[in-house]
C-alpha positions as CSV (number, residue, x, y, z in Angstrom):
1,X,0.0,0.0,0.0
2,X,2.5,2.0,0.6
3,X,4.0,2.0,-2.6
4,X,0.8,2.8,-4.3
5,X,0.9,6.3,-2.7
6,X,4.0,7.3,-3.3
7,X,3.4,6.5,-7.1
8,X,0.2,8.5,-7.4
9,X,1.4,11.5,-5.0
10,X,4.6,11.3,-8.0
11,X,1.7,11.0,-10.8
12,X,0.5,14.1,-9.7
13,X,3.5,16.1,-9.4
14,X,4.8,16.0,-13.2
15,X,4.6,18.8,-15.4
16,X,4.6,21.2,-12.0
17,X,8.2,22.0,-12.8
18,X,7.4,22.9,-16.6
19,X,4.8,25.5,-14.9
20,X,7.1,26.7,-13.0
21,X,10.0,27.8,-15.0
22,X,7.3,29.4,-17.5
23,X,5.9,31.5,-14.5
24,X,9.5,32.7,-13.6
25,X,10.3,33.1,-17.3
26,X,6.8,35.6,-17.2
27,X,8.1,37.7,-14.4
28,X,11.2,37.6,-15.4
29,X,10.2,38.9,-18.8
30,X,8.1,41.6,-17.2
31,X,10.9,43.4,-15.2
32,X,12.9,43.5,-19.2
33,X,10.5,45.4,-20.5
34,X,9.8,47.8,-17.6
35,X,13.3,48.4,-17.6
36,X,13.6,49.1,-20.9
37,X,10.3,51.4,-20.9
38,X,12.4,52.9,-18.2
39,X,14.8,53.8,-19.9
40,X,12.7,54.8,-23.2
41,X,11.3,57.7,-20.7
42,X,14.7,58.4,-19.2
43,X,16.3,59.1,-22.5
44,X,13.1,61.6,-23.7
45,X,13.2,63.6,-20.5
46,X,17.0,63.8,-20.8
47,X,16.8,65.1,-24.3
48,X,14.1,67.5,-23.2
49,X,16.4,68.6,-20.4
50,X,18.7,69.2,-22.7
51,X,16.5,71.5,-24.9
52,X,15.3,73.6,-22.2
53,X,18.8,74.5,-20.8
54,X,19.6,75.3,-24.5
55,X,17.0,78.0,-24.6
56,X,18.1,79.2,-21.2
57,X,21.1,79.8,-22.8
58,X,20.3,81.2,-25.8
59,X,18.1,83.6,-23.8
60,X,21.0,84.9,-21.4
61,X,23.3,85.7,-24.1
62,X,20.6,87.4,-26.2
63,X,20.2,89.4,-22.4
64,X,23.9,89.3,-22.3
65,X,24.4,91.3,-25.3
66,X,22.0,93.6,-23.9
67,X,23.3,94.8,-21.1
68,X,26.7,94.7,-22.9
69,X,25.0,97.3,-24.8
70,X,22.3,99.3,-23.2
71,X,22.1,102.9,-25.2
72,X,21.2,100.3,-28.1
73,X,19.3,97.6,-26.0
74,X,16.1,98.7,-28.1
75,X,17.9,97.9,-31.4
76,X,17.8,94.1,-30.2
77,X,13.9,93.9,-30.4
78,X,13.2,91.2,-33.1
79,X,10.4,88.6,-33.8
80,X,10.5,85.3,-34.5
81,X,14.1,84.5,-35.4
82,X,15.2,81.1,-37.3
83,X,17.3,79.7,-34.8
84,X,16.8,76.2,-36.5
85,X,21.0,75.3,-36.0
86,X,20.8,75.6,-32.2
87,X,17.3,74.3,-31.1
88,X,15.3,71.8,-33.8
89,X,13.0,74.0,-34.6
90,X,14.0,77.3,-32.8
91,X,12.9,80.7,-32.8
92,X,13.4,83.7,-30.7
93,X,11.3,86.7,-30.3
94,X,12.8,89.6,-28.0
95,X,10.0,92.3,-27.3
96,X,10.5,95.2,-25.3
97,X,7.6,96.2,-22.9
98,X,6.7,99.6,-24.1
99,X,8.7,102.4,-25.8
100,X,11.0,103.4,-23.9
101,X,10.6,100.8,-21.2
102,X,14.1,99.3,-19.6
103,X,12.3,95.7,-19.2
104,X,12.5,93.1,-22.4
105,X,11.2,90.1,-22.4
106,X,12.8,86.9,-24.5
107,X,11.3,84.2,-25.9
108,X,13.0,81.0,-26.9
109,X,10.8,78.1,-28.5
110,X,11.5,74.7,-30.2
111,X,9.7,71.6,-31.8
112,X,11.7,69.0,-30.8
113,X,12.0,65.8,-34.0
114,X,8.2,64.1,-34.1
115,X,6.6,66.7,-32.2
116,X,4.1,68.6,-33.8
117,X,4.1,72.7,-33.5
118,X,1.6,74.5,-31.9
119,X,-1.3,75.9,-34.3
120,X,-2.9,78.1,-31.3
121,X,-0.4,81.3,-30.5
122,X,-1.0,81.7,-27.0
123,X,0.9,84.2,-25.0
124,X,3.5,85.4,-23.9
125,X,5.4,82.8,-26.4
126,X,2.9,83.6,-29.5
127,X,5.0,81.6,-31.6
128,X,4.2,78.2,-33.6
129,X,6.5,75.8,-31.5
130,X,5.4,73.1,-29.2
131,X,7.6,74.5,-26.3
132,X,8.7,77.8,-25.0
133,X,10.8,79.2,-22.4
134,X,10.4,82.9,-21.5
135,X,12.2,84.8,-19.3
136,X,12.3,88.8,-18.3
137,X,15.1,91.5,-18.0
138,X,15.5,94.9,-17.5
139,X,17.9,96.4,-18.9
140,X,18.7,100.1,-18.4
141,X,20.4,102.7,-20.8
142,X,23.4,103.6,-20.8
C-alpha cells in the first residue's frame, strides 16, 4: 500500500516544474520590458532637459548682449528668429515692454524631432512651436 501512494502522489507532481519555469520566465520577462520602458522615458526627458537649458542659454546671451550694450538695448527687439541650427525647430522673439521701457522680455521656442508645433499662438510665447521658455530683464540705458 505503501508503494501505491508514493506513485500516485509522483503522478500528480509531473509537469509542475514545466509551470514553474514558465511562470518565472513571465516575471522575469516583465521586469525586461519595464526596464527598458524605463529607460525609453529616461532618454526623452534627458533630451528634453537638454532642450530647455539650450533655450536658457540662448536667452542669457541674447540678455547678455543687452546689457553689454544698453544705449542700443532697443535695437535688439526682433520677432521670430530662425534659430533652427541651435534648437530643432527654434525661434526667438525679443520684445520690449513699451517704448521706452528698460524691461524686455525673451522668448525662446522649439519643436523637438516628431513633435508637432503648436497651431494656437497663446501668450507670452505667440509663436508656432510646441515648447517655449520665456524669461524677463530689465535692462537700463546707458
Amino acid at each position: 500500500m505503501y508503494i501505491q501512494n508514493l506513485s500516485s502522489a509522483k503522478s500528480s507532481q509531473q509537469g509542475v516544474v514545466i509551470i514553474e519555469a514558465l511562470i518565472a520566465i513571465l516575471i522575469f520577462s516583465m521586469g525586461i520590458l519595464a526596464l527598458v520602458g524605463l529607460q525609453a522615458a529616461m532618454l526623452q526627458n534627458t533630451t528634453a532637459s537638454k532642450f530647455r537649458s539650450d533655450a536658457s542659454y540662448i536667452a542669457q546671451q541674447r540678455i547678455g548682449r543687452m546689457w553689454a550694450d544698453p544705449a542700443n538695448a532697443a535695437t535688439y527687439v526682433i520677432t521670430n528668429d530662425d534659430i533652427s541650427a541651435l534648437l530643432p525647430g527654434g525661434k526667438v522673439t525679443i520684445t520690449q515692454a513699451a517704448a521706452g521701457s528698460t524691461q524686455f522680455q525673451i522668448n525662446v521656442g522649439w519643436t523637438a524631432p516628431g513633435e508637432t508645433a503648436l497651431t494656437v499662438l497663446t501668450s507670452p510665447c505667440a509663436m508656432a512651436v510646441a515648447h517655449c521658455f520665456t524669461t524677463t530683464a530689465n535692462i537700463a540705458g546707458g
